[in-house]
N, C-alpha and C positions, 0 to 999 in steps of 0.2 A: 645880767651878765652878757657880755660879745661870745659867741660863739661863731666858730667858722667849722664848715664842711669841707672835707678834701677827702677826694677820690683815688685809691692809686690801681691800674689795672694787673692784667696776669704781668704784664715785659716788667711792669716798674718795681715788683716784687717776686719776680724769680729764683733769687737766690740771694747768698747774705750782703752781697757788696751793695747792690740794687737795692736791698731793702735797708742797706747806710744811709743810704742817699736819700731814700723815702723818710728817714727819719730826720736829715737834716732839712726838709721840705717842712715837714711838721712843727721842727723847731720855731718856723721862722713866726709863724703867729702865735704858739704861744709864749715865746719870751718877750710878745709884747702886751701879755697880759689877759690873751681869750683863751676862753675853755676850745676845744678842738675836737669835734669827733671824727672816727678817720674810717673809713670802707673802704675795702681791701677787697680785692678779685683772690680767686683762687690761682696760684704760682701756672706762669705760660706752661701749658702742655699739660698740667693738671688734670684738666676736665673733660680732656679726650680720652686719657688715659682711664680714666675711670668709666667713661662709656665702655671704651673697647673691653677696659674688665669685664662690664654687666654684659654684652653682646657673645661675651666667653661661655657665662656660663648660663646663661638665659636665651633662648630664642627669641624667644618678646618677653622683655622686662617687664615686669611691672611699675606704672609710672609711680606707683606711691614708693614704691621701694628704690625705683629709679633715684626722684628726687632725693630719698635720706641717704644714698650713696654718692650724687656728687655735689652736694654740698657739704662735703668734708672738705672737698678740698679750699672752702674758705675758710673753714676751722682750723686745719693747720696753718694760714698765713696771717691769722690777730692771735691764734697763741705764739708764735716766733715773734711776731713784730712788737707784742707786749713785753716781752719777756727783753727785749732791748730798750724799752722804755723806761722798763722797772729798772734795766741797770743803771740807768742813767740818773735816779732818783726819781722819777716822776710816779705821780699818784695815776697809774694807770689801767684799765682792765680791758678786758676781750668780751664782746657781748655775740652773742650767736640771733638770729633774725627773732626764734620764740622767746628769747630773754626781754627781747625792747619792749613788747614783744613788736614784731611788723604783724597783723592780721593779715589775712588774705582771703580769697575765695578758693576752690580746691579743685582748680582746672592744672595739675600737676604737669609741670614742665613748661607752663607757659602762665603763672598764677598771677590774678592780678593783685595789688593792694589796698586793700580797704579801710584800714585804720591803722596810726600810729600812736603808740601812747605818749604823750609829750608830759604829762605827770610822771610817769615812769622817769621819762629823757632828764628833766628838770630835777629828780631827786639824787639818780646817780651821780648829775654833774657836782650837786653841791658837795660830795661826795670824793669824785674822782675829778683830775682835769683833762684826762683824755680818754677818752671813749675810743677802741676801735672795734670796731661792727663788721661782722660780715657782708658782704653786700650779697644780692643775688637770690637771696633766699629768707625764709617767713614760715609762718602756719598758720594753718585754716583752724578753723572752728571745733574740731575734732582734736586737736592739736597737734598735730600731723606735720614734716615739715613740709613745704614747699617751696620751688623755685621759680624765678621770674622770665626765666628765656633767656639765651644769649644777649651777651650784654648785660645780664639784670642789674649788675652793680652799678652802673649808670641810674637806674632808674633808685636803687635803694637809695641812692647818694642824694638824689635831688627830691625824692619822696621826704627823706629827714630835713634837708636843709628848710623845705615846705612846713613841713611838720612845728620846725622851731623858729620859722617866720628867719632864719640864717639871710642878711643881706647878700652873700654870694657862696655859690657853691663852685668850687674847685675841683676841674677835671683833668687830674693827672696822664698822661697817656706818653707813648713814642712819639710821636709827633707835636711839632710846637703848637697847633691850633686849627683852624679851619680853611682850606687855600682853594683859591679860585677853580683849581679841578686834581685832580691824582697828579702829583708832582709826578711819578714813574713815568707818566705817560707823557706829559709834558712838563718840560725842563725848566719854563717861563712861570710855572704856576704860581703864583703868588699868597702869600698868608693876608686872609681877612683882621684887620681889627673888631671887625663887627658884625654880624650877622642877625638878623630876625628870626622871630622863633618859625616865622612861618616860613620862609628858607630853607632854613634846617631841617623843619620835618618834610622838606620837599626833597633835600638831598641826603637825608636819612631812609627815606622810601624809596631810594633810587639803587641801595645798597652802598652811602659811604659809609666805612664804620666807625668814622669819630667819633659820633652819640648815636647810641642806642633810643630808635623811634619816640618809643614809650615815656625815656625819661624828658622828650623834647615834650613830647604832650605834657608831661605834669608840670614842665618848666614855663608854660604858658599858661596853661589854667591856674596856675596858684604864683604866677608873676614870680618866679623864682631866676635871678641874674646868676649866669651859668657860665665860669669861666675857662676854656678847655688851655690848658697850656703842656709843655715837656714834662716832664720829670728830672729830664735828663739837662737842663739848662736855666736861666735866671730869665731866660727872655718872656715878655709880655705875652700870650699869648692872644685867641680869639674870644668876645664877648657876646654870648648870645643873651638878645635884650629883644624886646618890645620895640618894633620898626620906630623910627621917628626920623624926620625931614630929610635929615642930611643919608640916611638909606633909599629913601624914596627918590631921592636926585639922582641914584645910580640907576640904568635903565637894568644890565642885567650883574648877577651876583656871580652866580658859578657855572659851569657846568659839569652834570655828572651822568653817570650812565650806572647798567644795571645788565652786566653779562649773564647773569642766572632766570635766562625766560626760554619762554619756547612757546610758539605760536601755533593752534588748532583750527582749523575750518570742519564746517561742517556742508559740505555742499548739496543746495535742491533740496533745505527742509521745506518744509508745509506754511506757508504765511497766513497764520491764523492767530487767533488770539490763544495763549497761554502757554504758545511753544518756548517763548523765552523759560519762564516758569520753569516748565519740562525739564530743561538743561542747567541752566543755572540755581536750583533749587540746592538739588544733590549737590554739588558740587560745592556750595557755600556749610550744606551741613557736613560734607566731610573735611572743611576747615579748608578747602581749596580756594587759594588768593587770586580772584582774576581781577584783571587790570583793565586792558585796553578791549572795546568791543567795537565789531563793526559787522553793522547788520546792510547788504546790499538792496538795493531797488529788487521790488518784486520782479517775476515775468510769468506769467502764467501760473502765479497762484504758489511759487515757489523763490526759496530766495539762500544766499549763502550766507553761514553767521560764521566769522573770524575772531579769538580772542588769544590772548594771552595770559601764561600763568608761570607762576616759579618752575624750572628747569626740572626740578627732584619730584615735584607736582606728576609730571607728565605722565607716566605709568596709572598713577590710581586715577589721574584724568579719562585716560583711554578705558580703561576698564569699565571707569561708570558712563560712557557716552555710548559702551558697548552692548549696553544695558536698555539705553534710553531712544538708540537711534533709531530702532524699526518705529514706533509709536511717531515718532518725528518726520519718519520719511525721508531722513535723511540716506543723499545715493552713496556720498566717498566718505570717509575722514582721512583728513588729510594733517600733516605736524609739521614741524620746523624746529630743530633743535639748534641750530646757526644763527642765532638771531640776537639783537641785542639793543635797548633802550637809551637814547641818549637825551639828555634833558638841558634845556635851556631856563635860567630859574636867576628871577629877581622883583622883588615888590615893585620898581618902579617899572614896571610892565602892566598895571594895574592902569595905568592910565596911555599906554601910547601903542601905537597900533601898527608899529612899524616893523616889529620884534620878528614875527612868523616868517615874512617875505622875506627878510634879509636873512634869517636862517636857512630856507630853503636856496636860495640861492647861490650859498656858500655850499651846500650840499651839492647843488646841480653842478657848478663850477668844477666840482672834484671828483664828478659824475657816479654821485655814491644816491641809489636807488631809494628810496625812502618808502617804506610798505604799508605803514599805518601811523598814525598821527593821532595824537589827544592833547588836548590844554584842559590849561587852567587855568586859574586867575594870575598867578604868576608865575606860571611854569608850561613849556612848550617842550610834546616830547616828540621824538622820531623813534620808529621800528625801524633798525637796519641790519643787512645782512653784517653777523657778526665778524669777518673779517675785515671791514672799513672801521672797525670802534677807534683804534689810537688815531687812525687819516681823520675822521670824522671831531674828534673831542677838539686835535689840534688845529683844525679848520675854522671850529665854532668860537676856539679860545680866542683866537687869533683877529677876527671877525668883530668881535664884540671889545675887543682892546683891551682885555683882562690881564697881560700882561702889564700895562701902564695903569697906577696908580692916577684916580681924577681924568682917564683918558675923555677927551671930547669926543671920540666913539662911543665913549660908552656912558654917558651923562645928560637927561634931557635940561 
């Protein structure tokens, strides 16, 4: 049997007219004949609201009880949405994540998945022709439920399409697809036809939220072609695929940035062996994400380490360096909450060396300071102070000729 996966988020199922539209979306494959299963977010505003309930009545929630509180709210949008399919005559039902079941591991609020039963997937379909599933949520081993992180339906959606070997998985969203940087910011931005997976997860770590990281990871490991398009229109959207030639001709892809950091020194630690250790230990065990590191030239036996971590981070960061710094010999700590990541990101940087220079220059031109610096194989980022982000985004778009489709700016 064809089956096709389609995704629709919290905006494209908000309410009943939003969720017409998602229905005439769903028609379109299968009046031509493929079974269809469909993942559904929980209705926009949903899944706040149901924190701010738990934070009512709880101090600190319980995460196992957390998770079976908001994922209801994907339980209310495949029972509505079935219940318009059924009127429509179709053979259709609402599966919840332990129904399919999604397996997981029982890291609550951020679980990962570990198995899908596709005997399961295969006996319902013969069964029913349209499956709509929860996204975002699963159970462990205990059977317990669990959820995937923000975003998770992203990732349920492309987990299943994996699952059933789905030639394309279908990513409904507000936006038509993936653009050369935040149209808000820049008015020139442009909509990609195509994109690499390893792109994506470049400008998915940067904080765009078209795709959810995760589900970019399972769409490369298990070669799963991942279409992100509207909800709200007929137009072609972005294809995230497996680089190939005519990607690698383009030098860069996008640029994105990543407002949510904040920048730590630790000045005049001890330059010995296992002070990294020391600092960066703790801080990986208490699930803190650091990024960018820059350790100074010694002078007398002592040296400055500088890094970066998520913005919300900052607080249980200072607590535990407040912990670690006498052993370190560290003299200040020092923060930066004004700060902000902006990234230059394209496969065909993989081979040309011209990328760095001409970004910095475009920076210096519009005399916007640059504080820390890290690459990659195809990805060049700047720490800048966060007040230059939109002068800075528009500089680099501008630069790189992202506005012009095939620009000989931006093509080697």
């Amino acid at each position: 049997m064809n089956i096709v996966v389609q995704k629709f988020g919290g905006t494209s199922v908000r309410n009943l007219e939003c969720m017409k539209q998602v229905l005439e979306k769903v028609m379109v494959p299968y009046e031509k004949g493929n079974k269809v299963i469909v993942v559904l977010s929980a209705m926009a505003g949903e899944t706040n609201r149901l924190i701010d309930l738990a934070n009512e009545w709880s101090e600190e929630p319980d995460p196992a009880e957390m998770d079976s509180l908001v994922s209801t709210g994907e339980q209310v949008s495949v029972a509505l949405f079935s219940m318009l399919l059924k009127d429509r005559g179709i053979k259709a039902r609402s599966l919840l994540g332990f129904q399919v079941p999604i397996k997981t591991d029982s890291d609550y609020s951020r679980a990962r998945i570990l198995d899908i039963d596709r005997d399961k997937i295969d006996e319902m379909l013969q069964e029913y022709d349209i499956l709509v599933m929860a996204g975002f949520q699963g159970s462990d081993e205990g059977r317990r439920i669990t959820t995937l992180g923000r975003g998770g339906s992203d990732t349920s959606a492309v987990a299943m399409a994996a699952a059933i070997e789905a030639d394309v998985c279908e990513i409904f969203t507000d936006v038509p697809g993936v653009f050369t940087t935040d149209p808000n910011i820049c008015s020139l931005a442009r909509k990609l036809d195509h994109v690499s997976y390893d792109e994506m997860l470049e400008m998915a770590s940067m904080g765009a939220k078209v795709l959810q990281i995760r589900s970019v990871e399972f769409a490369k490991k298990y070669n799963v072609k991942v279409h992100v398009r509207s909800t709200f229109s007929d137009e072609i959207g972005t294809y995230v695929t497996q680089e190939d030639k005519n990607m690698e001709s383009v030098l860069v892809s996008g640029i994105a940035y990543d407002k949510d950091q904040a920048r730590v020194t630790l000045s005049k630690v001890k330059d010995e062996p296992g002070v990294s250790a020391t600092l960066f230990t703790p801080l990986a065990e208490a699930g803190i994400l650091v990024d960018m590191i820059v350790q100074n030239p010694s002078r007398d036996g002592r040296t400055d380490m500088t890094f970066t971590i998520p913005r919300g981070d900052l607080k249980k960061t200072l607590e535990i360096i407040d912990e670690i710094k006498d052993p370190m010999g560290a003299q200040d700590v020092l923060y930066d909450q004004h700060v902000c990541k902006v990234s230059v990101i394209g496969v065909g940087m993989r081979n040309h060396s011209g990328v760095a220079s001409k970004a910095f220059q475009a920076l210096r031109d519009e005399n916007i300071n640059i504080l820390m610096i890290s690459t990659s194989e195809i990805k060049i980022t700047c720490l800048i102070e966060e007040k230059y982000t939109e002068l800075a985004i528009r500089t680099l778009h501008n630069t790189f000729g992202l506005d012009k489709s095939g620009s000989e700016e931006n093509t080697l």
